[in-house]
C-alpha positions in Angstrom: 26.4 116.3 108.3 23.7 119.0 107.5 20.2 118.7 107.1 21.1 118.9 103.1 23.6 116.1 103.0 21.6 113.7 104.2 18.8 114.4 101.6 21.5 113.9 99.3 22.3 110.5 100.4 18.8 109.9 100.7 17.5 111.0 97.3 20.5 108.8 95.8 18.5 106.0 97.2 15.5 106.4 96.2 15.5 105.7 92.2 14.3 108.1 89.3 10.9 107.9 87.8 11.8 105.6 84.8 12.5 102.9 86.9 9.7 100.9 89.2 11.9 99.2 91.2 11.9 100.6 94.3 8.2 101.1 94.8 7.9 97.2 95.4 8.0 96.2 99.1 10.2 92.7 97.8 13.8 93.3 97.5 14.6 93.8 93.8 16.8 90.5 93.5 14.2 88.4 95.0 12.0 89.4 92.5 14.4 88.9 89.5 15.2 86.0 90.9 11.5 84.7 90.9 11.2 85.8 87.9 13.7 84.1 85.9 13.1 80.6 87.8 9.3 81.3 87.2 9.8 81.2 83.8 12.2 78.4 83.4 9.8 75.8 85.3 7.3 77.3 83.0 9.6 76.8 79.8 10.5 72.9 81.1 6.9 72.5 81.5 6.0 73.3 78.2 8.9 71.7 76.1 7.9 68.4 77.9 4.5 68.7 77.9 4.7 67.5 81.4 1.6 68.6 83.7 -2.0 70.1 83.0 -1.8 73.4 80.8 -2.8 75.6 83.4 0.1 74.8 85.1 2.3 76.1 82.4 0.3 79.2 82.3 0.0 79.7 86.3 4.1 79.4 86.1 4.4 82.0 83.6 1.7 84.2 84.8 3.6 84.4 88.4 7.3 85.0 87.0 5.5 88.0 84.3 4.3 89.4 87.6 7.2 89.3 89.8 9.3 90.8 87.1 6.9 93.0 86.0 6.5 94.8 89.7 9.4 96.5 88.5 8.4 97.5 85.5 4.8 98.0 85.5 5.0 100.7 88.0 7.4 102.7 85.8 5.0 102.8 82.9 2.3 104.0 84.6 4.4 106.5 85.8 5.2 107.6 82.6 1.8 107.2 81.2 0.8 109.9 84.0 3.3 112.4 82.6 2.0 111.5 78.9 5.1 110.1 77.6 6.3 106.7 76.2 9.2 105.6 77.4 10.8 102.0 77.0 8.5 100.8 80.2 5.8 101.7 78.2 6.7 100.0 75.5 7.8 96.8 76.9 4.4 96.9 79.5 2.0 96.9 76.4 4.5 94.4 74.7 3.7 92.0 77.6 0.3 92.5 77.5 -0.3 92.3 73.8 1.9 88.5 74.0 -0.8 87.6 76.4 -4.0 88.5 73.8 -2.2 86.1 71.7 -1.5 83.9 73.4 2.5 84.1 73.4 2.6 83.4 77.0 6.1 82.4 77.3 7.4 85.3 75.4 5.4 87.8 78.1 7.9 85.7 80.8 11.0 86.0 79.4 10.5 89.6 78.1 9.3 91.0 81.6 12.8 88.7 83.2 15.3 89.7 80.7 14.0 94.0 81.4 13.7 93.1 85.0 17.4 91.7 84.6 18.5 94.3 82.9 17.2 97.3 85.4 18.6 94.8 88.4 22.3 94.9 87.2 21.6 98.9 86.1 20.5 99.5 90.0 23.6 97.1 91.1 26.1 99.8 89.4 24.3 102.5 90.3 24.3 101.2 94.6 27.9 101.5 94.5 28.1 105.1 93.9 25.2 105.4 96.4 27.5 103.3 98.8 30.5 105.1 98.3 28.2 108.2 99.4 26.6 106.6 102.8 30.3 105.8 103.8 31.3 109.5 103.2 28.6 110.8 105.4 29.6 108.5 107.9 33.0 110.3 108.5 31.4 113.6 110.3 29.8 113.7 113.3 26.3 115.1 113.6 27.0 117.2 116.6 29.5 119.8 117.6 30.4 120.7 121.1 30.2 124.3 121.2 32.0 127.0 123.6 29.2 128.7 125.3 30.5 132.7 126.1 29.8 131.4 130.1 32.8 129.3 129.3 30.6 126.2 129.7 29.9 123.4 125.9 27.1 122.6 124.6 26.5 119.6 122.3 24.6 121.1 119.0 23.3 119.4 115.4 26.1 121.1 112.9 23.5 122.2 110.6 22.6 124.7 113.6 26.5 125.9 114.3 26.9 129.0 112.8 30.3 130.6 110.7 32.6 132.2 113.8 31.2 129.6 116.2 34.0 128.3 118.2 33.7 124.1 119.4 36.1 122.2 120.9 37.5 119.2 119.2 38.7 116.3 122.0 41.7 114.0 122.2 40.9 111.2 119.6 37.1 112.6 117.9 36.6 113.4 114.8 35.8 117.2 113.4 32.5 118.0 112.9 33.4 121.4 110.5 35.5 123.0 108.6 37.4 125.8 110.8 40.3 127.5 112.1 42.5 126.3 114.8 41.6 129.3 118.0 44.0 127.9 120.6 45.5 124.4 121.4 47.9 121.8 119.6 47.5 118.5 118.0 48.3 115.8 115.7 45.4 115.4 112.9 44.6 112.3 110.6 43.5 114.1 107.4 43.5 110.8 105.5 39.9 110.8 105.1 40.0 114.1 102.9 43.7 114.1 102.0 45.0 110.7 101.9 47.8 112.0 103.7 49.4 108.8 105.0 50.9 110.8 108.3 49.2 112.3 110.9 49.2 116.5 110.5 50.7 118.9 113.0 48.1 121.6 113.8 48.2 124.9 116.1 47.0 128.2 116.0 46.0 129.2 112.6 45.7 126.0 110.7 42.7 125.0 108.8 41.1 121.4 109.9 38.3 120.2 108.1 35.7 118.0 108.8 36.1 114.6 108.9 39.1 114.5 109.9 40.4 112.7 113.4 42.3 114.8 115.6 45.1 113.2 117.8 46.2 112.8 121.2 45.8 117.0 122.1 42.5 119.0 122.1 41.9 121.8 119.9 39.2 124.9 120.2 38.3 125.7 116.6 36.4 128.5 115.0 34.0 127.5 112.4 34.8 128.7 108.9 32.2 127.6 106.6 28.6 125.7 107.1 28.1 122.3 107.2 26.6 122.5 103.7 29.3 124.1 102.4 32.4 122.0 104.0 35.1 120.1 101.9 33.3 116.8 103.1 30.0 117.8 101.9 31.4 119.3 98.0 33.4 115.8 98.1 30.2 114.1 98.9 27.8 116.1 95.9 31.2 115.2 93.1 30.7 111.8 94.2 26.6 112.1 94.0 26.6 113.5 90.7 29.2 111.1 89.1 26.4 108.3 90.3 24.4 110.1 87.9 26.1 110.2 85.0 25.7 107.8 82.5 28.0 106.3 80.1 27.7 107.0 76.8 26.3 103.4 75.3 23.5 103.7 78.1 22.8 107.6 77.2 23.4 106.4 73.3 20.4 103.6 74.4 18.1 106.5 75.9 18.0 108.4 72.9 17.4 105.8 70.6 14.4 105.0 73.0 12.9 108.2 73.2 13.4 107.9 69.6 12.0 104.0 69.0 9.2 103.5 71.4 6.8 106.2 69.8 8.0 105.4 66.3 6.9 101.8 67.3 3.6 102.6 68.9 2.5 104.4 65.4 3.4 101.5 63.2 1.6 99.4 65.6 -1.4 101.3 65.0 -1.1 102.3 61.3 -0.9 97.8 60.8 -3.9 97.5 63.1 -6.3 100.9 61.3 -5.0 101.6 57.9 -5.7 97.5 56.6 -8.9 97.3 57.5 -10.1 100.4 57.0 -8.7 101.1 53.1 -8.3 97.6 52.1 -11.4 95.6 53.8 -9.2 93.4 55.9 -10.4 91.8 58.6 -10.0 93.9 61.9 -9.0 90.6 64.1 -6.0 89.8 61.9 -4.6 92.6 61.8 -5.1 93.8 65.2 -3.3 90.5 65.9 -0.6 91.0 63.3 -0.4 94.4 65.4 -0.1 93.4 68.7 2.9 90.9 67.3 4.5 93.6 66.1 4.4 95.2 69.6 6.1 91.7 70.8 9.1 91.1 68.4 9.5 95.1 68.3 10.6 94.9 72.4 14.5 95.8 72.4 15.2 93.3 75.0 19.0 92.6 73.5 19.7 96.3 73.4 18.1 96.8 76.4 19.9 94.4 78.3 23.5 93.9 76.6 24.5 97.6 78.0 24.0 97.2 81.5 25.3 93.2 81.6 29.0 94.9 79.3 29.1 97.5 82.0 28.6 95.5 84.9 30.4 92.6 83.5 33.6 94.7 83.3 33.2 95.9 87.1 32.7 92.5 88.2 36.1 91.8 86.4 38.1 94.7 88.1 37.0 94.3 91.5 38.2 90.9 91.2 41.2 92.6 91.0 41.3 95.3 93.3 40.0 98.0 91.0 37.0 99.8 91.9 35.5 101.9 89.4 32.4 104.8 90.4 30.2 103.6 87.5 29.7 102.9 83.3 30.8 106.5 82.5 34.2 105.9 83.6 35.0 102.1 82.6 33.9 103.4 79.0 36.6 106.2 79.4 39.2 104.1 80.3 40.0 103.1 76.1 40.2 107.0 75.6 42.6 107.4 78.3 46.0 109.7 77.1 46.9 110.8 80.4 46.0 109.5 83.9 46.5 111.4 87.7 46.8 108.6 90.7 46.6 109.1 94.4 49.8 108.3 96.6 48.7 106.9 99.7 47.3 103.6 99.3 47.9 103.1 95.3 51.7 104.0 94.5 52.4 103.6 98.2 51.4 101.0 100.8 49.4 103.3 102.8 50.9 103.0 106.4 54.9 104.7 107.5 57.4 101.9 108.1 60.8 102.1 109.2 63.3 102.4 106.5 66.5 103.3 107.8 68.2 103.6 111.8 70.9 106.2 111.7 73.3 106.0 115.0 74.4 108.9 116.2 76.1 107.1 119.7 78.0 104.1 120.6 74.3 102.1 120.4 73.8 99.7 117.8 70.8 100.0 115.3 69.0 97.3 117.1 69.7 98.6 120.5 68.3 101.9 118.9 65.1 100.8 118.1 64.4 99.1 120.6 64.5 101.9 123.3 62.7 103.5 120.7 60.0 100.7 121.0 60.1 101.3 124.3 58.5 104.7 124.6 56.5 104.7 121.6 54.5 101.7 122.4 52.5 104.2 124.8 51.6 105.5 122.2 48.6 105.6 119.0 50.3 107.6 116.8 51.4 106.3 113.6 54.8 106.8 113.2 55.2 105.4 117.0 53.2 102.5 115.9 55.7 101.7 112.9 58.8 101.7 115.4 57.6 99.2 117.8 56.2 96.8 114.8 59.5 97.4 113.5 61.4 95.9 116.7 58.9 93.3 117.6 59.2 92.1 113.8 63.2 92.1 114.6 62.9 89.8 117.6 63.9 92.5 119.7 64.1 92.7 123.6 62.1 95.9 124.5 63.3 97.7 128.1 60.6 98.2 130.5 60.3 102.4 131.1 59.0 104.6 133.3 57.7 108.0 134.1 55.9 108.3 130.3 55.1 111.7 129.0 53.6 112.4 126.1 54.4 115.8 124.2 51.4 116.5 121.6 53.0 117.4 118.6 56.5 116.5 119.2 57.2 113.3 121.2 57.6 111.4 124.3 59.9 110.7 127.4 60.2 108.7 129.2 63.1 106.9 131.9 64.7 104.1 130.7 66.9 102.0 133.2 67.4 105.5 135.4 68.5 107.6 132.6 65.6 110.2 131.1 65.1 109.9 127.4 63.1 111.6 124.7 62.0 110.6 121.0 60.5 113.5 119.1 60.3 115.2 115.8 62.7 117.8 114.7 60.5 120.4 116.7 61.3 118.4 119.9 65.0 117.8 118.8 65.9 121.9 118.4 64.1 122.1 122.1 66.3 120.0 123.4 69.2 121.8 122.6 70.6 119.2 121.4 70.4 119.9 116.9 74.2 120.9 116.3 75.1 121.4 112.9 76.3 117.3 112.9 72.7 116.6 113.6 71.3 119.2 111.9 72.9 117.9 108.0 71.6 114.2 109.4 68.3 115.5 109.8 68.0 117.3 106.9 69.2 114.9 104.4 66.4 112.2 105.5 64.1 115.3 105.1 65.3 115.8 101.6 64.2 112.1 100.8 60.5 112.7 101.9 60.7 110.9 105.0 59.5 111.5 108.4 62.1 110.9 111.2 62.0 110.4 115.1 65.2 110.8 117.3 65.7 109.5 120.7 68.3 110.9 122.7 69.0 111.4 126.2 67.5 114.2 128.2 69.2 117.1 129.4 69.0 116.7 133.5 71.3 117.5 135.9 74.5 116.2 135.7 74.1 115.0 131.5 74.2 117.7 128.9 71.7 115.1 126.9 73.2 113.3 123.9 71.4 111.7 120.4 71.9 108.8 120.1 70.0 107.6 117.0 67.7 108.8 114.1 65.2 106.7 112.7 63.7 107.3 109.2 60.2 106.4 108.4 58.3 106.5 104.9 55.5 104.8 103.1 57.2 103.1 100.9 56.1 101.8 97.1 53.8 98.9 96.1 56.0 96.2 94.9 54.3 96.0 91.7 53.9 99.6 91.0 56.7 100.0 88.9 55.5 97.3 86.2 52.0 98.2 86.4 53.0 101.4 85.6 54.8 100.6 82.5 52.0 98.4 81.5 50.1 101.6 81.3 52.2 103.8 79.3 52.4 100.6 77.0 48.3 100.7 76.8 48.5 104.0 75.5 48.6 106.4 78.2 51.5 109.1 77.2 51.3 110.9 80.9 51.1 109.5 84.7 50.7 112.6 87.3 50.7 111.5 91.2 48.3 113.8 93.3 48.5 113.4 97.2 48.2 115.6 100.5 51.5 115.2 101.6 54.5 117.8 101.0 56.0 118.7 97.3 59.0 117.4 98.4 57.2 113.8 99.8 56.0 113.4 96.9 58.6 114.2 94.0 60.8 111.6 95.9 58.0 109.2 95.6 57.3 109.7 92.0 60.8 109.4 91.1 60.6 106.0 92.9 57.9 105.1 91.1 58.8 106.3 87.5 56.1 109.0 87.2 56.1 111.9 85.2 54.8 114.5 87.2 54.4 114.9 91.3 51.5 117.6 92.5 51.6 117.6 96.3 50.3 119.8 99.1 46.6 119.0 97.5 43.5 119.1 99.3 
């Protein structure tokens, strides 16, 4: 990615200015961790009066400062930009429970923030994980076409818009661009979901991230790094990290709100006594600095991030993964709800669903020449035929003479006899896609499923012949159709499906699935 993205990831990592966290050299946890176990030996100590005193104090001195190494940093930092913010207040809290004395009260307030900040950062890392595993899906080089003919290997924040590169069998795109000359099959899973690889020639848009196939491409470069689908997808992502729900925006306000309005009573209990009543300035600077103790919000503080993170704990347990706080608390608004296909109606990978024959072969005997050729090859729908005969039992014919075909198939010679499988590209090539074939073909179409035919090669003396059509599909999640209905029972009037694959893909696969509404060809 460009110089840009990885500043973004970067700066996602490096905490905001309220929290102190990640100025220690100690792993947060560790600390929190000390902290809290700190405090209990300190708390056993002094219910059981077991030990000298100072050890009681030693124990709580050491767990105030490990928890307070990431907290104390935070107020300062605040204090520098002259405002008081709730590491302000619960620093001079802390400090004001030691003048009096209340040592164990300066413990547990510094582990319960400490706590609190700990599961906030926990929430907050998986949005910043989400975004390190994005950047990971482009390249940080580009092999570009020099005009001597000869390629040069450049960062992609220094390719230029118009620049052509060339993409090899099997790498992954490095930009956004234009297909310039060449042919080839292209997983756009990564940005589309798209649950079968793409065919891509001349004048089709690939984007980066994306892994191209078995054929080599020459692309020219549409848009820069900074600006490619991977790197907007990447700043959405970055940005939902920093929103915040609204219970923990709701607790922001009321701190900007609380901690000066606390600060002045503080002060009016300790001044206005003594000076208009001749008090005594020791009591009520004491009475003061307990008010700055019992006035730390540590239960406000803390029950919003232990709710939010409590609920993702819950629904990973289950599967669900959820970008952060803003979203879980939007879930009990929720009237209508749009779901990806690949992977969350459907299963995610193309398996065989139907073997049509066209010849005096039996299904079996169908796939298994199938199996034959296509277990030469990576590509996806090749991959589902020979899992599909090897889960039958089946006896696969040794072949020979493979060829691959990017874009459309394979041959190869099976006991003396040339055969093909291909797409329905390859099968009108052939010659071979009469009207019979054609309404075969079209109908499995019609269902949103892929297909790969194997026939026999035109050669001399054989005019060629099909002899089966195979039908492939990702097919639905067994327990989509109750979930589902679960959902519209929670409340949610509409269910939309969005996916990458063809309108017509994905209307058959909503209608499976009982959703309302299908939008496909999406990027």
């Amino acid at each position: 990615m460009s110089t840009q993205d990885h500043s973004l990831s970067k700066s996602k990592s490096c905490g905001s200015c309220e929290h102190g966290h990640d100025d220690t050299p100690l792993p947060q946890g560790a600390l929190v961790i000390a902290s809290g176990i700190l405090t209990g030996i300190g708390l056993i100590l002094h219910w059981t009066h077991a030990g000298p005193g100072w050890l009681t104090i030693a124990a709580f001195a050491a767990a105030t400062l490990a928890g307070g190494a990431l907290v104390f940093p935070a107020a300062l930092g605040a204090l520098r930009k002259l405002r008081l913010d709730i590491n302000v207040l619960m620093t001079v809290a802390v400090i004001g429970a030691w003048i009096i004395g209340e040592y164990a009260e300066a413990a547990s307030v510094v582990f319960l923030f400490a706590l609190s900040e700990l599961l906030e950062s926990w929430a907050a890392g998986r949005a910043r994980r989400a975004v390190d595993a994005l950047l990971k899906l482009s390249p940080p080089t580009a092999l570009v076409r020099l005009p001597d003919g000869s390629e040069k290997e450049t960062p992609v924040e220094e390719v230029a818009v118009g620049t052509e590169i060339l993409i090899r069998s099997g790498s992954r795109i490095p930009l956004d661009g234009e297909v310039v000359s060449g042919s080839s099959s292209v997983n756009q899973a990564p940005i589309t979901g798209e649950s079968l690889p793409v065919e891509k020639q001349a004048g089709d848009s690939v984007f980066a991230g994306t892994v191209n196939g078995e054929g080599s491409l020459v692309v020219r470069v549409s848009k820069p790094a900074a600006a490619s689908t991977l790197a907007r997808i990447i700043q959405l992502v970055g940005e939902a990290e920093e929103n915040k729900p609204p219970t923990q925006r709701f607790v922001d306000r009321f701190a900007a709100i609380y901690t000066p309005a606390v600060f002045v009573l503080a002060i009016l209990v300790a001044l206005v006594p003594p000076l208009m009543f001749a008090q005594p300035w020791l009591f009520w600077i004491y009475r003061s600095l307990v008010l700055l103790v019992i006035a730390c919000p540590c239960a406000l503080v803390i029950a919003t991030p232990v709710s939010i993170v409590s609920g993702l704990t819950a629904l990973a347990r289950r599967g669900v993964l959820v970008k952060g706080g803003v979203h879980l608390e939007s879930v009990g608004k929720l009237r209508a709800l749009a779901v990806d296909k690949t992977g969350t109606i459907t299963q995610g990978t193309p398996r065989v669903v139907g073997v049509i024959s066209q010849s005096a072969l039996s299904e079996d005997e169908i796939l298994a020449r199938a199996a034959a050729i296509n277990s030469h090859s990576e590509h996806p729908i090749a991959i589902a035929i020979t899992e599909a005969a090897r889960a039958k039992g089946l006896a696969i014919p040794p072949i020979e003479n493979y060829v691959s075909i990017t874009g459309r198939g394979a041959t190869a010679t099976i006991a003396g006899h040339p055969h093909f499988i291909g797409n329905h590209k390859l099968t009108h090539e052939t010659g071979l896609c009469g009207p019979g074939i054609e309404g075969v073909l079209s109908s499995v179409e019609e269902k949103g499923q892929s297909l790969a035919v194997i026939g026999h090669q035109p050669h001399e003396g054989c005019d060629g012949e099909i002899l089966g059509i195979i039908a492939i599909a990702d097919i639905l999640r067994p327990e989509v159709v109750e979930a589902l209905r679960q959902i519209h029972s929670a409340g949610v009037e509409e269910v939309v499906m969005l996916s990458g694959d063809n309108q017509r893909t994905a209307s058959t696969i909503a209608k499976q699935a009982g959703i309302d509404e299908a939008f496909g060809d999406l990027l």
